[in-house]
C-alpha positions as CSV (number, residue, x, y, z in Angstrom):
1,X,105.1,-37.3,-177.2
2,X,103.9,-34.3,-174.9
3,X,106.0,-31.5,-175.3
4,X,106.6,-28.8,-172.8
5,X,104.2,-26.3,-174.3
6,X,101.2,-29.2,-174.1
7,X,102.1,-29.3,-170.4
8,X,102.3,-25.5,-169.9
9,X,99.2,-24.8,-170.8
10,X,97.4,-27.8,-169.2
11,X,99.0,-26.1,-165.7
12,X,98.1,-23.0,-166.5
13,X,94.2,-24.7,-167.6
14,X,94.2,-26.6,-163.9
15,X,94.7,-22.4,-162.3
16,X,98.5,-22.7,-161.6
17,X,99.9,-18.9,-162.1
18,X,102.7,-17.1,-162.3
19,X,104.0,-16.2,-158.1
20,X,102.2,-19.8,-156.9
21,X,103.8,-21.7,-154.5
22,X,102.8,-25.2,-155.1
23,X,103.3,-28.8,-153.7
24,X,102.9,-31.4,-156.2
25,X,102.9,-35.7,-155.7
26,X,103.3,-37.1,-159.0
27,X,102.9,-40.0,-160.9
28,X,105.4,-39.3,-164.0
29,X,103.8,-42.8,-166.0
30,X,100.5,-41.8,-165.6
31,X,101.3,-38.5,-167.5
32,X,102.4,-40.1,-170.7
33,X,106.2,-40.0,-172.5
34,X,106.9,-36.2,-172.1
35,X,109.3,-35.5,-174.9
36,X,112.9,-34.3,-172.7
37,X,111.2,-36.6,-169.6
38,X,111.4,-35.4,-166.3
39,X,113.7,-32.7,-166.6
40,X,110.9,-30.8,-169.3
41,X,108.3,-31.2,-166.6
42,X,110.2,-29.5,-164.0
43,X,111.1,-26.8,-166.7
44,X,107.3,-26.4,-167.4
45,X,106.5,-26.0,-163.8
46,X,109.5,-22.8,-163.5
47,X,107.7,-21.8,-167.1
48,X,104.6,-21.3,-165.6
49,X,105.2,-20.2,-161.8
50,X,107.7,-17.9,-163.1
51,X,110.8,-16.4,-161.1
52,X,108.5,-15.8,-158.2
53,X,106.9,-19.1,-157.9
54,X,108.0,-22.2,-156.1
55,X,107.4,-26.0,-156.6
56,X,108.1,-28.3,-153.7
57,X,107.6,-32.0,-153.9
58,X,108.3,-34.8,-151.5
59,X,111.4,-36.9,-151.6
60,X,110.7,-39.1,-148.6
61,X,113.2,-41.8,-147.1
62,X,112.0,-43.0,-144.1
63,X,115.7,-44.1,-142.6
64,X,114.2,-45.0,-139.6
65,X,116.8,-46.8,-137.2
66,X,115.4,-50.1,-137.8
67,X,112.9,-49.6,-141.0
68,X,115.7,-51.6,-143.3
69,X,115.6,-48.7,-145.7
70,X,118.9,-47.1,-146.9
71,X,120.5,-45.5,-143.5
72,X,121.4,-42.6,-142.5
73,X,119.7,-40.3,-144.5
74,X,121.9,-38.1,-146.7
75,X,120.2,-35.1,-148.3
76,X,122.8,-35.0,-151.0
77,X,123.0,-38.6,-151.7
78,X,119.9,-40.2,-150.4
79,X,117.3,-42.1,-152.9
80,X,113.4,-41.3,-152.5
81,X,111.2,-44.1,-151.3
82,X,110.1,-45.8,-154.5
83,X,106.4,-45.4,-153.1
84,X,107.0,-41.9,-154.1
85,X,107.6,-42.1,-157.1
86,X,110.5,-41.4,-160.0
87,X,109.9,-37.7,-160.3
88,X,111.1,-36.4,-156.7
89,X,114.3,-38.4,-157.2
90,X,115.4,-36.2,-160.4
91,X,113.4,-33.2,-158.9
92,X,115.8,-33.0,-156.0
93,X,119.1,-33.6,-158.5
94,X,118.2,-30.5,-161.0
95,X,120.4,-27.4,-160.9
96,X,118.9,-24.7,-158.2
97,X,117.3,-27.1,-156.1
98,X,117.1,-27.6,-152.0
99,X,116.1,-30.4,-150.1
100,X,115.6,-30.2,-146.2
101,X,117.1,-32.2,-144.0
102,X,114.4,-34.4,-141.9
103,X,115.6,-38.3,-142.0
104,X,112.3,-39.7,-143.1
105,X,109.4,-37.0,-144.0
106,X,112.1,-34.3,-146.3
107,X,111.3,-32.0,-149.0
108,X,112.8,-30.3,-152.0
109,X,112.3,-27.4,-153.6
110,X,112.9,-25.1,-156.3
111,X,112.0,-21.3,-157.0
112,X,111.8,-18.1,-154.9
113,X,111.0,-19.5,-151.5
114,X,113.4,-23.0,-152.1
115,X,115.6,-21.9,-148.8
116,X,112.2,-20.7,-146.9
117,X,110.9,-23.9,-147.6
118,X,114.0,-26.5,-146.4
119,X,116.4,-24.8,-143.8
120,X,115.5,-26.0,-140.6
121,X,113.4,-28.6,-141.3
122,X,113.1,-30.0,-138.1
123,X,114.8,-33.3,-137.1
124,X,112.3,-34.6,-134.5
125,X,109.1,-33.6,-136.4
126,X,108.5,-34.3,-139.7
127,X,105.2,-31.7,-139.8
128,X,106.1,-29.1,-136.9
129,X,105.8,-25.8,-137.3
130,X,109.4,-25.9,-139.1
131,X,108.3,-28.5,-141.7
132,X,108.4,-27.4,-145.3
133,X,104.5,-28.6,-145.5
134,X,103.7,-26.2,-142.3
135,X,105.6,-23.3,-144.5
136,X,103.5,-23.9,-147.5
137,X,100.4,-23.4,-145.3
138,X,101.3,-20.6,-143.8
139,X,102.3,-19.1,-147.4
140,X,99.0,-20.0,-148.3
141,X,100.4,-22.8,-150.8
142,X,98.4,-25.0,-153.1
143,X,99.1,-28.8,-153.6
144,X,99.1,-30.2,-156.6
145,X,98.0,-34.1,-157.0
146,X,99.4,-35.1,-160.7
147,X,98.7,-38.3,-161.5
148,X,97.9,-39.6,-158.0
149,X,94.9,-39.7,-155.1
150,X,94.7,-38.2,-152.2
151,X,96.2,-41.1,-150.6
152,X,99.5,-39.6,-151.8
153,X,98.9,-36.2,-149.7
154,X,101.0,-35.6,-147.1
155,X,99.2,-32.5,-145.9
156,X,96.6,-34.4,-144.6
157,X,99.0,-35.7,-142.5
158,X,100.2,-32.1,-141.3
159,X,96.5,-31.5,-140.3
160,X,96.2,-34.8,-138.0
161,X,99.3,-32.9,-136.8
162,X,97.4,-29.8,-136.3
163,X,94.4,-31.1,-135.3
164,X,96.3,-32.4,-132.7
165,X,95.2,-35.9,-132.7
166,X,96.4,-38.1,-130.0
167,X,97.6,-40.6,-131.9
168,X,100.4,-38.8,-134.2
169,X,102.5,-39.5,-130.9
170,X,102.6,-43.4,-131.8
171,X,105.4,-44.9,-133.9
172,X,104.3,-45.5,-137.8
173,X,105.8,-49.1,-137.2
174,X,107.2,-50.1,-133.8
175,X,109.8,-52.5,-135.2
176,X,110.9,-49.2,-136.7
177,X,111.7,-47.9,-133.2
178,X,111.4,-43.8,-132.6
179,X,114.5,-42.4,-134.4
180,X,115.7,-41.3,-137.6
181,X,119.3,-41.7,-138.5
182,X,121.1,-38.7,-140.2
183,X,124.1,-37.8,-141.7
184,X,125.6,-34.5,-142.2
185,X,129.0,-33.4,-143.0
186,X,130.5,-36.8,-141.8
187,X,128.7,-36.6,-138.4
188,X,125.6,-39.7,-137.7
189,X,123.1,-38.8,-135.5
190,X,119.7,-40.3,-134.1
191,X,116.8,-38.0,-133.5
192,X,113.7,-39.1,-131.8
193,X,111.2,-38.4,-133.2
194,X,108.1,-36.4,-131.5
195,X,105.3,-37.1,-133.7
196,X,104.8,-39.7,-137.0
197,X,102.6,-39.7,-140.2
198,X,101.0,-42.7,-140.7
199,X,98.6,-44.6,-142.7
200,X,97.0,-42.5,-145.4
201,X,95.0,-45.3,-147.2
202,X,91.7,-43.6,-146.2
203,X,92.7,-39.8,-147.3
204,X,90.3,-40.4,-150.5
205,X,87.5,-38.9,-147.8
206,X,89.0,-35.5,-148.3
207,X,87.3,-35.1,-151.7
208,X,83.8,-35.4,-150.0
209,X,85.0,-32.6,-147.3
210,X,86.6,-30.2,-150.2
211,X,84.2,-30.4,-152.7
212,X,83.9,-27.5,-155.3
213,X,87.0,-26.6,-153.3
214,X,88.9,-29.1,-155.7
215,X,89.6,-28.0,-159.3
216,X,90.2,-31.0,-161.4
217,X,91.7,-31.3,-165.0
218,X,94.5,-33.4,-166.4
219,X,98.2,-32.5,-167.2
220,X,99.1,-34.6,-170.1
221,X,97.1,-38.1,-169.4
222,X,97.1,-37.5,-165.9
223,X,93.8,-37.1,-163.7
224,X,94.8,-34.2,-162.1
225,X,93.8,-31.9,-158.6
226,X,94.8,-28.7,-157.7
227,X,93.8,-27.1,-154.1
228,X,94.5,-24.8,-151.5
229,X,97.1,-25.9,-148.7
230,X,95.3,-24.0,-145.7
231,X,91.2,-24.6,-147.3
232,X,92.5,-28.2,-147.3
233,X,94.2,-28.1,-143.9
234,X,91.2,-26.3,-141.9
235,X,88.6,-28.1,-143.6
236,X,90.2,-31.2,-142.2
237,X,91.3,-29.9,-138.8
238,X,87.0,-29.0,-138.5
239,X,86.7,-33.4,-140.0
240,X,88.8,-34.4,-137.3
241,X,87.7,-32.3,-134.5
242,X,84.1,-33.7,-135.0
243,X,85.5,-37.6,-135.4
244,X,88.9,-38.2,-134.1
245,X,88.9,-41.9,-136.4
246,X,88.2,-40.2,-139.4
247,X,91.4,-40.5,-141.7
248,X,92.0,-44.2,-139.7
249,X,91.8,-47.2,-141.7
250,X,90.2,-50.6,-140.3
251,X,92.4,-53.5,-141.8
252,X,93.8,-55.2,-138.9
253,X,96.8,-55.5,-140.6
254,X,97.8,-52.0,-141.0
255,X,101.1,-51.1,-138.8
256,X,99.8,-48.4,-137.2
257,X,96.1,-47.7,-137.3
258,X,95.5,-50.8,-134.8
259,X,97.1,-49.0,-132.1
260,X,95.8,-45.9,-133.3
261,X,91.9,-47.0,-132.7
262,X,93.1,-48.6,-129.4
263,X,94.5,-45.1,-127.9
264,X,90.9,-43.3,-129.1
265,X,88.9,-45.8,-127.7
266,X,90.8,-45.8,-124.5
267,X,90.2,-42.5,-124.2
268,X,86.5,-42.5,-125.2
269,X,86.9,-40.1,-128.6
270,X,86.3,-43.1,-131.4
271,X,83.9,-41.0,-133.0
């Protein structure tokens, strides 16, 4: 069994330290049986960041109108997407922590900057400037991937956003439709959304762009990479700015990247 001290000093090996603010996707299996589970993992996170630091993590729902996922979403009652795994679901349940309040892209977090990170998230964009991921850039966050690829980053997403690529205005699925449903203190409401992340099956390109920029080790049995939110972010934003298709997959059966080469190719910036 790993025990919280194993973990502890495999963070602190990776170049987490005390006053980071850190966004991690996690894949709990691939760690190995943690003696205490979950709840030991999150406690060797706060052991290491200290009572300065913050740890964020995704705890995405996608209650689209029409997606067929759990609706509205509830950020006190609400279920993660599977596809993100079993951690965020008892990472948003433990004592202290926050979760913001956007119907398909929220956050939680817990540590000195937990309220920075999710009031306000805002309801029509899931990576604005009031998005917890836009907050940990601006903080000059890291991300943490524990377990998982970069096909599990979101920030990539939030530079597409940046970037301002045309095509984050198109609808991740169109039998989805273009709101999320929400409920808050007994009121539903439907929010339109302005932009959408999409397919992120070709993110696995970022670890050509960063490089030495990625420090890689393993907490417990997990494959492990730790990087800068805002090294990460611009070194994308200068990717995309050179080929707008870049992070676009090819499969023709994709939901969204289809429509996504159509709008660059009608507007002549493919490549």
């Amino acid at each position: 069994m790993i025990t919280r001290e194993t973990l502890v000093k495999d963070m602190i090996n990776l170049g987490l330290q005390p006053g980071d603010l850190v966004y991690v996707h996690t894949s709990l299996k691939s760690i190995g049986p943690i003696n205490g589970g979950a709840n030991t993992l999150i406690e060797a996170f706060l052991s290491v960041l200290g009572p300065n630091g913050t740890i964020a993590v995704p705890t995405h729902t996608l209650s689209y109108e029409h997606s067929g996922y759990d609706s509205p979403y509830n950020k006190t009652a609400t279920s993660c997407l599977p596809a993100v795994g079993t951690f965020p679901d008892i990472f948003w349940r433990y004592p202290g922590a926050k979760r913001s309040g956007h119907g398909s892209h929220s956050s939680a977090a817990i540590g000195a900057l937990c309220d920075y990170l999710t009031d306000n998230h805002d309801p029509r964009n899931a990576l604005g400037y009031n998005s917890p991921l836009r907050r940990v850039y601006e903080k000059n966050g890291k991300i943490l991937l524990l377990g998982v690829g970069q096909n599990r980053n979101t920030t990539v997403h939030l530079a597409e956003s940046m970037a301002r690529m045309p095509y984050v205005k198109l609808p991740y699925a169109l039998e989805w439709g273009n709101c999320v449903i929400v409920e808050d203190g007994g009121n539903i409401d439907r929010f339109e959304q302005i932009e959408y992340p999409g397919c992120s099956s070709e993110f696995n390109i970022v670890n050509d762009l960063m490089g030495d920029h990625i420090k890689s080790g393993r907490i417990g049995s997990a494959d492990s990479a730790l990087m800068d939110a805002k090294k990460l972010v611009d070194t994308v934003i200068a990717a995309l700015d050179a080929n707008h298709g870049l992070l676009l997959c090819h499969d023709t059966h994709c939901c969204c990247c289809p429509r996504k080469w159509d709008l660059l190719r009608s507007q002549g910036t493919s490549s």
